[in-house]
N, C-alpha and C positions, 0 to 999 in steps of 0.2 A: 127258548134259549137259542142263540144265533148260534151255528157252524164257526171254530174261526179256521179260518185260511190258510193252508201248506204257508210254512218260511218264508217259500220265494216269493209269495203272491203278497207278503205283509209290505208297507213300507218301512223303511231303513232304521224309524226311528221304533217299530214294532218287533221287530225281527232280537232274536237271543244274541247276546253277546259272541263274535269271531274273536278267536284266538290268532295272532300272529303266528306264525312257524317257527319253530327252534332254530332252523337251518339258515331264515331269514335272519336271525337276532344274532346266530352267532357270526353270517358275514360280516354285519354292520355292527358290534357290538365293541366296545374293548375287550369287555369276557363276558360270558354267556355259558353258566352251568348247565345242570340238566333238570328235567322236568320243571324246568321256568313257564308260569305261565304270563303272556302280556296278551293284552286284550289291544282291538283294534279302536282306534278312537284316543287314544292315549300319545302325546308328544316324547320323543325323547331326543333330544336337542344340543350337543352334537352324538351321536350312537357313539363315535368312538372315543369320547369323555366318559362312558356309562361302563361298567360291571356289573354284574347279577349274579349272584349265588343261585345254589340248590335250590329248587322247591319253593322260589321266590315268588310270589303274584303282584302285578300290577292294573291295578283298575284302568275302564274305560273313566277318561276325561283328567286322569293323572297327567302333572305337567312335570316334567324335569327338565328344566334349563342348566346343565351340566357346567357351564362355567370353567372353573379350572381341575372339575373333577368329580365324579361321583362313585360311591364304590357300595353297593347293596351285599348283604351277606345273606345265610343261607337261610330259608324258614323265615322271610318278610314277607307282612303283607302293605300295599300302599294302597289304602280303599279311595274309593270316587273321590276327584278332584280333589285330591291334595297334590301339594307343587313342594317343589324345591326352585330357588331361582335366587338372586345375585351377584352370580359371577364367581363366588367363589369355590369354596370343596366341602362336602358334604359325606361323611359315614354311616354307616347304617350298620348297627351289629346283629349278629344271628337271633334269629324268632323272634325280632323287633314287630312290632304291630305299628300301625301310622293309619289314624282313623280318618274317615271322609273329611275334608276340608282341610285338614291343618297344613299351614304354611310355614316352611324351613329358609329364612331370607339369610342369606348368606354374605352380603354384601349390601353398603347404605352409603347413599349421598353424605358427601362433606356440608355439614352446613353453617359452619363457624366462620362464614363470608367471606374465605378465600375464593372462591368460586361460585359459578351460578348451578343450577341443577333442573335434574332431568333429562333424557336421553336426543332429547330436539336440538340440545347443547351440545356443539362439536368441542371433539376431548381439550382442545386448550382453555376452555372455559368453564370445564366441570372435572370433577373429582371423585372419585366412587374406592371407599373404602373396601376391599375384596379381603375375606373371613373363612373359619372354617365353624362349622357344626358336626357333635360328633356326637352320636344318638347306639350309646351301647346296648350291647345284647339283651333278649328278654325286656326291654324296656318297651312301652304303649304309653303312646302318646294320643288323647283322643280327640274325639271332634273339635274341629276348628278354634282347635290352640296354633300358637306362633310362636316359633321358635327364631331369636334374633340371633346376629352373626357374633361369634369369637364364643359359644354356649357348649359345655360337655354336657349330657344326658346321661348318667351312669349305669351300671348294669342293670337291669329287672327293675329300674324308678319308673312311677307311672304320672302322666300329668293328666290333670281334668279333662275334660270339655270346656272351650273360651278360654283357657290361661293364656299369660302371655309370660314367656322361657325367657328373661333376660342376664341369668347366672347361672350357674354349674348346679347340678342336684345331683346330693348323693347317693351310690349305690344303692338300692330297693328300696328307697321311699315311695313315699306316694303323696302328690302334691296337687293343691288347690286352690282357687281361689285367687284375686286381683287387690292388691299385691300377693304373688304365691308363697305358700307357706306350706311348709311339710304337715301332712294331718294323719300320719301311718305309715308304715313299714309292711312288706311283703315279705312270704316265707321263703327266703334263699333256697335254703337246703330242697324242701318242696318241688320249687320247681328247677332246679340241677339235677333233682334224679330221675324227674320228667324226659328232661332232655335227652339224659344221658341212658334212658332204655329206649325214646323213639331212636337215637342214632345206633343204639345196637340191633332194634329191629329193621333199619334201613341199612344196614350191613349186611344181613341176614339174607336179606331178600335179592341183594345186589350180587 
């Protein structure tokens, strides 16, 4: 069995995940709670379009292209390379889960041939519809599903893995499948009382 190597001796792509600094996140940050973790390797584009909640985690290789706004709540986590990006505004509600891969597009080319498209396109010849998505609390969203723009995600609804978001889902379903179709209901009450004894023992300790 080989020895392996002190940290510093690994290369960059061996070495454990660096945490950014809180003190970093909250200069550059719009708002920046506490015990936020963000990992190094992750974009967030512009910092002062961006908000973070409590207790927030953002993976290495997460993209957020903040646009006209992004606002994370408390108890998120946004695992490997999943992106937000369009240009528009983007919500995130408390103890939302956002699994590796999934894309939140916020914003889409005109393509009803008033204009031409893509970004090589100087603005008097292209069009780009700017949207919001709004991805309420308790809700998981998982791998490499896509969420399109003008989408509510309602409280504690869950989507697959591969969906694709292109309408409102109600409160604590659970959705699947291409076309997505609701296949289940989650237990509300269950997980509110979850919630609502971790925030009495994060009181406690605070």
């Amino acid at each position: 069995m080989v020895d392996s190597l002190p940290d510093q001796d690994l290369p960059a792509e061996l070495r454990p995940a660096v945490l950014l600094e809180e003190a970093v996140l909250r200069r550059h940050l719009k708002f920046c709670g506490y015990n936020v973790r963000v990992y190094a390797g992750c974009r967030l584009v512009p910092p002062g379009a961006i908000s973070l909640g409590d207790f927030t985690q953002i993976d290495e290789a997460v993209r957020i292209f903040a646009g006209e706004g992004v606002v994370i709540g408390r108890h998120v986590h946004l695992a490997f390379a999943s992106s937000i990006s369009g240009g528009g505004r983007c919500k995130i509600g408390d103890f939302a889960g956002i699994g590796a891969g999934v894309r939140f597009i916020t914003g889409s080319e005109v393509v009803d041939g008033r204009c031409l498209t893509n970004p090589t396109v100087s603005a008097p010849w292209r069009q780009v519809e700017r949207g919001h998505i709004t991805i309420g609390a308790h809700a998981l969203i998982f791998t490499n599903a896509v969420v399109l723009p003008n989408v509510s995600v309602g409280e504690g609804a869950v989507v697959a893995a591969g969906a694709v978001v292109h309408r409102d889902l109600n409160p604590w379903g659970i959705y699947a499948g291409i076309p997505l179709v609701q296949v289940g209901v989650r237990p509300r009450d269950k997980v509110l009382e979850l919630e609502r004894r971790l925030v009495q023992e994060e009181r406690d300790q605070s």
